[in-house]
Structure formats: C-alpha cells, structure tokens
N, CA and C atoms as a LAMMPS dump frame, in Angstrom:
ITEM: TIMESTEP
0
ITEM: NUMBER OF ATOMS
261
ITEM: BOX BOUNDS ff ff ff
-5.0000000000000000e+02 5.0000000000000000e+02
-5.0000000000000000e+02 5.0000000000000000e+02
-5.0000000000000000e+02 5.0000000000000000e+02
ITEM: ATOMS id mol type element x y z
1 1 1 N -431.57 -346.447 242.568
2 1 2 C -430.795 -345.538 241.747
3 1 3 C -429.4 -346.075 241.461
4 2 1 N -428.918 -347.152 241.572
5 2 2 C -427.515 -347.874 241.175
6 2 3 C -426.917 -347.597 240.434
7 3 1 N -427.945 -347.867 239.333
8 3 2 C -427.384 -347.335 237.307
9 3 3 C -427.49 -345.59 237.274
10 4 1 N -428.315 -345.354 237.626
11 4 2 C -428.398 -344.163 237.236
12 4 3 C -428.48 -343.179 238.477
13 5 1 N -426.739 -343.021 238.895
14 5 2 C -426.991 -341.809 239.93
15 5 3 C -426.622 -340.514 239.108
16 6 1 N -426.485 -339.118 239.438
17 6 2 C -426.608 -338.117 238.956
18 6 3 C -424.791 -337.846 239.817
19 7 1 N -423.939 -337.254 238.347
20 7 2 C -422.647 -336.996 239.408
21 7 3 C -422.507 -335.407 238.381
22 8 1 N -422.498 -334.793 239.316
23 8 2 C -421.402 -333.073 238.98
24 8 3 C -420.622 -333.296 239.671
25 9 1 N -419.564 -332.705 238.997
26 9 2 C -417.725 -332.49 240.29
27 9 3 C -417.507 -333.414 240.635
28 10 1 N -417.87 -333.133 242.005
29 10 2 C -417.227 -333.767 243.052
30 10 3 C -418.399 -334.497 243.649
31 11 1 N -419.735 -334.313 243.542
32 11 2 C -420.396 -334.527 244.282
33 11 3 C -421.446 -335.93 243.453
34 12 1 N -422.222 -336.481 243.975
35 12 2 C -423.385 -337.398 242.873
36 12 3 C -424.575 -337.873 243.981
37 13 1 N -425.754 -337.904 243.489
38 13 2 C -426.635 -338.366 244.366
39 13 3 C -426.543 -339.641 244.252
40 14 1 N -426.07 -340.659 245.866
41 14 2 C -426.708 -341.978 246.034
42 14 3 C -427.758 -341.946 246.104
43 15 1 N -428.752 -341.914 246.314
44 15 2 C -430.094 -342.173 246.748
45 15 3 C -431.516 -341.344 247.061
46 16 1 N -432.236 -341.905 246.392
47 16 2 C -433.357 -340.873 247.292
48 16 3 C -434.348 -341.573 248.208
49 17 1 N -434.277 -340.784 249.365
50 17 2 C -434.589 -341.317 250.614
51 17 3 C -435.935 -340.362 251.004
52 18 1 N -436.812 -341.06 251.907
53 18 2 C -437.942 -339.744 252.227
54 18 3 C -438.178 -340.663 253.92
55 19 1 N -438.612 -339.609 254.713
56 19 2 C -438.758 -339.412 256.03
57 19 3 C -440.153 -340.743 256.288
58 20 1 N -439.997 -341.296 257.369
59 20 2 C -440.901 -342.671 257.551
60 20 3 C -442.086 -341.509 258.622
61 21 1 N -442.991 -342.044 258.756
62 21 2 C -444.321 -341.341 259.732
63 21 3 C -443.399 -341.096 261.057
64 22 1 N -442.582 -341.378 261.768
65 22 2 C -441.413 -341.269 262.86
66 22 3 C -440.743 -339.666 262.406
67 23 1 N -440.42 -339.365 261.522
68 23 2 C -439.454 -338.262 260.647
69 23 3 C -438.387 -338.837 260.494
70 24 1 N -437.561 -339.932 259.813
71 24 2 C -436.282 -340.579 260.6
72 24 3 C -436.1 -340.903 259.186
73 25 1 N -435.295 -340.708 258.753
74 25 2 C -434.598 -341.059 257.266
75 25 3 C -433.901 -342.458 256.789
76 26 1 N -434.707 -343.521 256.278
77 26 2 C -433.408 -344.624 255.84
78 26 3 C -432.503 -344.217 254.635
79 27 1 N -430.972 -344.613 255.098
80 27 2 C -430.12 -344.894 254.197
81 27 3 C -430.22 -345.937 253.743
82 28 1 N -430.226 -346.196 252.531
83 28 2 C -430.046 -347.671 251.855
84 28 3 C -428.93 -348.265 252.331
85 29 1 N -429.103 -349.781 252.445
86 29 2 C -427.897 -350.397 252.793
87 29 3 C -426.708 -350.744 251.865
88 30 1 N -427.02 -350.466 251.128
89 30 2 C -426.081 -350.441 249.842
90 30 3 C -424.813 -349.231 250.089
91 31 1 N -425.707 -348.222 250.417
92 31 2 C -424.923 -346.643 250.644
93 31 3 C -424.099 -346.97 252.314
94 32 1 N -424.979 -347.732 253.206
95 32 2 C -423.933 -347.584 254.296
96 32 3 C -422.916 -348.648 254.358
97 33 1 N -423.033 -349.833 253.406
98 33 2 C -422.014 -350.441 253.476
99 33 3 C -420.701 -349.678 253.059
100 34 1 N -421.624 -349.182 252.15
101 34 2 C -420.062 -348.282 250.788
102 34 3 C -419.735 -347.001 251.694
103 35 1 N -420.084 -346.801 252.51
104 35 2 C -419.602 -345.774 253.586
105 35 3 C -419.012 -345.833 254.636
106 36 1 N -419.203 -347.65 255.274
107 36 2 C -418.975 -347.481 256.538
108 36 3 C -419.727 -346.97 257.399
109 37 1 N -421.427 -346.722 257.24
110 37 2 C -422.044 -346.453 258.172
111 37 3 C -422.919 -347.186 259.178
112 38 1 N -422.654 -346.89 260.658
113 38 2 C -423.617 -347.879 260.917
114 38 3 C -423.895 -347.362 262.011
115 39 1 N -424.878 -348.295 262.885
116 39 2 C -425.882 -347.78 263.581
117 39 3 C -425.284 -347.232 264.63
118 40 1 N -425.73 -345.958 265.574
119 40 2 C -425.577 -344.906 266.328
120 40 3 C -423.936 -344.322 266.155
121 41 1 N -424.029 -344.456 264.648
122 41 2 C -422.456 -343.377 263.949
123 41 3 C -423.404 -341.701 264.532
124 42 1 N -422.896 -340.778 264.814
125 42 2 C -423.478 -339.725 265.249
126 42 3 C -422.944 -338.306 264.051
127 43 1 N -424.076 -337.923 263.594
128 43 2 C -423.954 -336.698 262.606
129 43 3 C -424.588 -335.609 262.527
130 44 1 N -423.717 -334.475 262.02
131 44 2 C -424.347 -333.188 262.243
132 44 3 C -424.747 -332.705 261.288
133 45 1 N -426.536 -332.158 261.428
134 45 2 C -426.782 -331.894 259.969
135 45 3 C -427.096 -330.396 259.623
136 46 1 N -426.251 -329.905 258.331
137 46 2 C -425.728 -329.038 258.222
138 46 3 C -426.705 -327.923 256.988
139 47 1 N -427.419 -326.82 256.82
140 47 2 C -428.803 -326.67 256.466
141 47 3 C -427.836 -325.539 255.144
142 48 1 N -428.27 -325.457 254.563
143 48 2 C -428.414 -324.073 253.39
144 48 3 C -429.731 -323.748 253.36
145 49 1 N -430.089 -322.251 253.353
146 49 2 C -431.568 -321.552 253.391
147 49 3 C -431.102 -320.293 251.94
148 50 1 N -431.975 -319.976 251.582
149 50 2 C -432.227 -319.011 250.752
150 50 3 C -433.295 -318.006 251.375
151 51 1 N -432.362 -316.901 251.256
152 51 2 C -433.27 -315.972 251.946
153 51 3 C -434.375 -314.801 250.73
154 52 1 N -435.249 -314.866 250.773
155 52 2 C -436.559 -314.242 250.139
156 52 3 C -436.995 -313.638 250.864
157 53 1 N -436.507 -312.029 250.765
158 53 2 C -437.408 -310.738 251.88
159 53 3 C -437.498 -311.561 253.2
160 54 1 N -438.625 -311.669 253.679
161 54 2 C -438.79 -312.041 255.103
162 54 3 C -439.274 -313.835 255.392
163 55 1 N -439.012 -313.976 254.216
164 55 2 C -439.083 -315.767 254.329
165 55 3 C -437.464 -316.328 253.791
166 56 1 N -437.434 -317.741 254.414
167 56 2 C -436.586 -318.195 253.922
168 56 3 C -436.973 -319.721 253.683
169 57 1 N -436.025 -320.378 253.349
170 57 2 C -436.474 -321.508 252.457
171 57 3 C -435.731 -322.309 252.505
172 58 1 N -435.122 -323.736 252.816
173 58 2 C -434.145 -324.727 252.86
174 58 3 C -433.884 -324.907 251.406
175 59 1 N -432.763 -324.852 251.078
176 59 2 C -432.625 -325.511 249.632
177 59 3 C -431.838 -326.888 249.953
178 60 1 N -431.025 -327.277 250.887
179 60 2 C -430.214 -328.705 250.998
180 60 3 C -429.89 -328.77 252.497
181 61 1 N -429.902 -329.991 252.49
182 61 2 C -429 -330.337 253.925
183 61 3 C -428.067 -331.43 253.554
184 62 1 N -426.779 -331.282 254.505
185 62 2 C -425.695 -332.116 254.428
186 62 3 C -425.575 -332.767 255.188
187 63 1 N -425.211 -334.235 255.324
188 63 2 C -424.815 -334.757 257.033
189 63 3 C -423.317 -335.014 256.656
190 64 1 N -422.546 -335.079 257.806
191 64 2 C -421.154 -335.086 258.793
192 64 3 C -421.309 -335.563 259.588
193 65 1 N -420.552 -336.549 259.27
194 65 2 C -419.902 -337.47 260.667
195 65 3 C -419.053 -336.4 261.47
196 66 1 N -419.545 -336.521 262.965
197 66 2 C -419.533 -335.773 264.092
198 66 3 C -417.709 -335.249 263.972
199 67 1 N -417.099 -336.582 263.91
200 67 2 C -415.701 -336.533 263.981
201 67 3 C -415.487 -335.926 263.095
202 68 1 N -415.244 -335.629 261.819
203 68 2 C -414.927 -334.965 260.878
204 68 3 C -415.215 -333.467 261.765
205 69 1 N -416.329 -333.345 261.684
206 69 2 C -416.879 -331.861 262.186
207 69 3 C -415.631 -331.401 263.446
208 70 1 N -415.216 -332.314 264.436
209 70 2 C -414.822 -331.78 265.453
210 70 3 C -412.859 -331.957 265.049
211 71 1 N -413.091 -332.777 264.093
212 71 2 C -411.371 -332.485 263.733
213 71 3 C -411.154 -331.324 262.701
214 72 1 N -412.344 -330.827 261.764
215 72 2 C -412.4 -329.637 261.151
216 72 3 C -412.117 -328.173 262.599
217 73 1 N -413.181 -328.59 263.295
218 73 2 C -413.246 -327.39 264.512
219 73 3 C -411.771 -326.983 265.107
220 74 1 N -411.557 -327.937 265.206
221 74 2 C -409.842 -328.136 265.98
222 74 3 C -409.054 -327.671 264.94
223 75 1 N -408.651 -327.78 263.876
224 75 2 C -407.791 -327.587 263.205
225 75 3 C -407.871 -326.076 262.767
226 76 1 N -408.662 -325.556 262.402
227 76 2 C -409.414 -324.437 262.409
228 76 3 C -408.78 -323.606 263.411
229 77 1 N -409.484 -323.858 264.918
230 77 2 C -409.619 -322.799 265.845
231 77 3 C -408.425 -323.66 266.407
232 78 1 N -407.794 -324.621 266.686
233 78 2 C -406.747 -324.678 267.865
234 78 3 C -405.893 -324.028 267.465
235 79 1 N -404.954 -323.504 266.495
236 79 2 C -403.928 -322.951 266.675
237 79 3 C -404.534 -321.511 266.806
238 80 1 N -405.642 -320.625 266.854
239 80 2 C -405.774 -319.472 267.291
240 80 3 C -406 -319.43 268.724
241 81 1 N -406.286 -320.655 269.476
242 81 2 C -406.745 -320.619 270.68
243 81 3 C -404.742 -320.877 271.639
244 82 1 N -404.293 -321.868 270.881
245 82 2 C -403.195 -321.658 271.222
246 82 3 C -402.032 -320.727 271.407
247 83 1 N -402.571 -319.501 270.577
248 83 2 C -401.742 -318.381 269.919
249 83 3 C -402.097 -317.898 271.45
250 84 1 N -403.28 -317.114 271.73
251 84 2 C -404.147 -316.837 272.509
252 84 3 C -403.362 -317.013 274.14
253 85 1 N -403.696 -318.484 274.487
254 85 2 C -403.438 -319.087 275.814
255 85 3 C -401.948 -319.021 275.63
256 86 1 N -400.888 -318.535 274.844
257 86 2 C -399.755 -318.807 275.361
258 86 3 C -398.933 -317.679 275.322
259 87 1 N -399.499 -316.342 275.309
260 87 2 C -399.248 -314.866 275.648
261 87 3 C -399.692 -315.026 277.307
C-alpha cells in the first residue's frame, strides 16, 4: 500500500496486515522503520465495540506504545492524586 494509502485528518492507513495461524500480527517493515518500532516495544491494545441490543461488535482497535499510555495516565490522574495525598 505505499502509493496508495487512504489519509482523513489526522489519521491514514499504513497497511493492511492479517493475523498468521499463531494470531500474531506482522507490521511491515517499512511501517516499523518509519516508526521506530521494534522487537519486544510493548503495547496496549485499545478496542471500540458498537453496541446492538444484546450483541456487540468490534468496529477498530488501536495500539499504544505502553509509555505513551502510562505518561497519558500520570498526567491525567497525578495531579488529582496529589491534590488528594497532600490534605
């Protein structure tokens, strides 16, 4: 997909990837060079569902690098936790 990725906004698809007989997803190496990704980088993957009466349904998943996630968490909640612990 090089020539022709798909971009709205902010966002564009690199790649389409599908699960090996393992369930384990390759990134193209193209995408982890241009990312900086590499092997046992650790990420959290992050689900959207659509809910239909009593079923629901994945519409996307996101991955996050772990760090991001835990400097989002912190920034977020430490100054309420600080507010907190210093009464």
């Amino acid at each position: 997909m090089a020539d022709s990725k798909l971009k709205v906004g902010c966002c564009q698809v690199e790649a389409i990837v599908s699960f090996d007989d393992r369930g384990q997803l390759v990134i193209p190496k193209e995408v982890r060079k241009k990312y900086n990704l590499n092997a046992g980088d650790k990420f959290a993957l992050i689900s959207c569902s659509t809910n239909q009466g009593n079923d629901s349904a994945t519409c996307c998943f996101t991955l996050m690098k772990t760090q991001e996630l835990e400097g989002m968490v912190k920034q977020t909640l430490g100054p309420m936790f600080s507010e907190i612990f210093s009464k």
